[in-house]
C-alpha positions as CSV (number, residue, x, y, z in Angstrom):
1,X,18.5,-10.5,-2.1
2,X,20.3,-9.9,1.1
3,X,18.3,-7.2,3.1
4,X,19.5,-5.6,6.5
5,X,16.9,-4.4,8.7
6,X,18.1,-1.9,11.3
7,X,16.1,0.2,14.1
8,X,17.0,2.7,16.1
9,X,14.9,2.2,20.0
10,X,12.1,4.5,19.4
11,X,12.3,3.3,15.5
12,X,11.8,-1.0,16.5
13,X,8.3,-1.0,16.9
14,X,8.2,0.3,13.5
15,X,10.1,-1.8,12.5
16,X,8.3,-4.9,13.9
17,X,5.0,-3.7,11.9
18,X,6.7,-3.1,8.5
19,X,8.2,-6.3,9.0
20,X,4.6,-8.5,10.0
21,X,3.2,-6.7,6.9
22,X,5.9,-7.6,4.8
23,X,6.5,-10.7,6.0
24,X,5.4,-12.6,2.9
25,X,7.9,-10.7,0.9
26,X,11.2,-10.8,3.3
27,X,10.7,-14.1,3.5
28,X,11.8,-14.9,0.0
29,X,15.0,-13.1,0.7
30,X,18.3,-13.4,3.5
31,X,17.7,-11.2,6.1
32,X,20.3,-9.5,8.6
33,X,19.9,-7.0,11.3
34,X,21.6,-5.5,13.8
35,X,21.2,-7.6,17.6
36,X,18.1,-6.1,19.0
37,X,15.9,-5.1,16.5
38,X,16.8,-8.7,15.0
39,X,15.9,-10.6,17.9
40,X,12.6,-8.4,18.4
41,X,12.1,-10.1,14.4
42,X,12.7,-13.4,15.3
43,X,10.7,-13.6,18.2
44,X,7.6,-11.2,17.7
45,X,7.5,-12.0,13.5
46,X,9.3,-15.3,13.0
47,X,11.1,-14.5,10.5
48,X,14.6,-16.1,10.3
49,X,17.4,-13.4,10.6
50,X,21.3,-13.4,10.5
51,X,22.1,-11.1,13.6
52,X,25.1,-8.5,14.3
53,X,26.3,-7.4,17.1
54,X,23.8,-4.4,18.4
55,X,24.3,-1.0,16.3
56,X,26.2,1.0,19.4
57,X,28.4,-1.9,19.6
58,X,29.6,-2.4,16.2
59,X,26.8,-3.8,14.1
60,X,26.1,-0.7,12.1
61,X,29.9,-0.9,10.7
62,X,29.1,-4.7,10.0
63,X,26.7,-4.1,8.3
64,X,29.1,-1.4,6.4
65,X,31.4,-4.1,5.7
66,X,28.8,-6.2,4.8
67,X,28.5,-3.7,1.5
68,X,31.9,-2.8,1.1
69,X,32.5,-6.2,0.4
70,X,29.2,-6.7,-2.2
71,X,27.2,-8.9,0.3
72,X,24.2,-6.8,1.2
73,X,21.8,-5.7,-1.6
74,X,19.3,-3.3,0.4
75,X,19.3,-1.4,3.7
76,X,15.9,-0.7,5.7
77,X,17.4,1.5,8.4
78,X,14.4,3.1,10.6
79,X,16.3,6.2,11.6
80,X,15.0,8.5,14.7
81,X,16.1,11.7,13.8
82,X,14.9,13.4,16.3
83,X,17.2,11.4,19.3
84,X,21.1,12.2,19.7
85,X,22.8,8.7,19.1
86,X,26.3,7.7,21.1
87,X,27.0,6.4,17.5
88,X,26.2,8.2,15.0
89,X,29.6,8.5,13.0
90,X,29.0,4.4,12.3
91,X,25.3,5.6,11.5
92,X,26.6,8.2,9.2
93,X,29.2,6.2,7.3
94,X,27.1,3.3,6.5
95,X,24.8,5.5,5.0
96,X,27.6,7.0,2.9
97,X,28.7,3.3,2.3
98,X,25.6,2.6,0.9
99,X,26.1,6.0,-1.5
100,X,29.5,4.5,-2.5
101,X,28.1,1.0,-3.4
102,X,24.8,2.2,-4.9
103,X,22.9,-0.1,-2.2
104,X,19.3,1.0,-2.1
105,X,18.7,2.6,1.2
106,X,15.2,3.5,3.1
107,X,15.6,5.6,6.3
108,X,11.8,5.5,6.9
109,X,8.4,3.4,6.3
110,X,7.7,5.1,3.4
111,X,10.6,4.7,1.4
112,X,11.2,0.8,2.5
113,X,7.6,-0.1,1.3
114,X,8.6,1.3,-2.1
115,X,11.9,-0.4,-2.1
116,X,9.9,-3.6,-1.2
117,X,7.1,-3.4,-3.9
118,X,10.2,-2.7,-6.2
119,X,11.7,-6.4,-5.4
120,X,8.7,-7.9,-5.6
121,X,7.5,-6.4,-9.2
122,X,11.8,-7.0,-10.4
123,X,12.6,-3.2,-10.7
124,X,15.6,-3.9,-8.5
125,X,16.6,-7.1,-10.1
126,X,19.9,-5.5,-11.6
127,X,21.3,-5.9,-7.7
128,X,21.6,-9.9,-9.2
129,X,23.4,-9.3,-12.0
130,X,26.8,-12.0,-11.6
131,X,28.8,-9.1,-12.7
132,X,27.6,-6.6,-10.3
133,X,28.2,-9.2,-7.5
134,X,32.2,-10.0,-8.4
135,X,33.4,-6.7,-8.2
């Protein structure tokens, strides 16, 4: 599966643990993230990571594309909900993206480690389907 993994500042060392306990399961899948909280992967995890621009600067609405045009399965977007963001109207329409193209989306650890024990036990398997990904 193609996963994005997106952190907002106060939300990347979050991210960098979900990810180290996780590791054995992202690594069976193609991983992309926004510019920072991909590079903070690459270097503090290891894992290897197809990086976007950084969210403020576009990345958010590649990633948007990314599912409008059926190439991203999952979205693990640590959110901090309690910090004004310069860009939240990219934030806001992925998330509806994501709505739009059923793409399973976790906005916190909780959520992401179900979505993540779903992959690996096949409950989301139905993201694989050829038909699902020509349309």
């Amino acid at each position: 599966m193609r996963i994005a993994l997106v952190a907002h500042d106060k939300k990347k060392e979050d991210m960098i643990q979900f990810v180290t306990a996780y590791k054995t399961i992202l690594e069976e899948h193609e991983l992309f993230a926004t510019g920072t909280t991909g590079k903070k992967i690459i270097d503090e995890v290891g894992l290897s990571v197809n990086r976007y621009k950084s969210g403020p600067l576009g990345g958010d609405q590649q990633i948007g594309s990314a599912i409008a045009n059926n190439e991203m399965d999952m979205v693990i977007f640590f959110r901090d909900p309690l910090t004004a963001q310069p860009h939240e109207p990219d934030v806001t329409a992925l998330i509806r993206l994501c709505d739009v193209y059923q793409i399973p989306l976790a906005t916190n650890m909780g959520t992401a480690e179900v979505l993540l024990k779903g992959i690996e036990e096949g409950f989301l398997d139905w993201r694989l389907l050829e038909e699902r990904r020509g349309r």
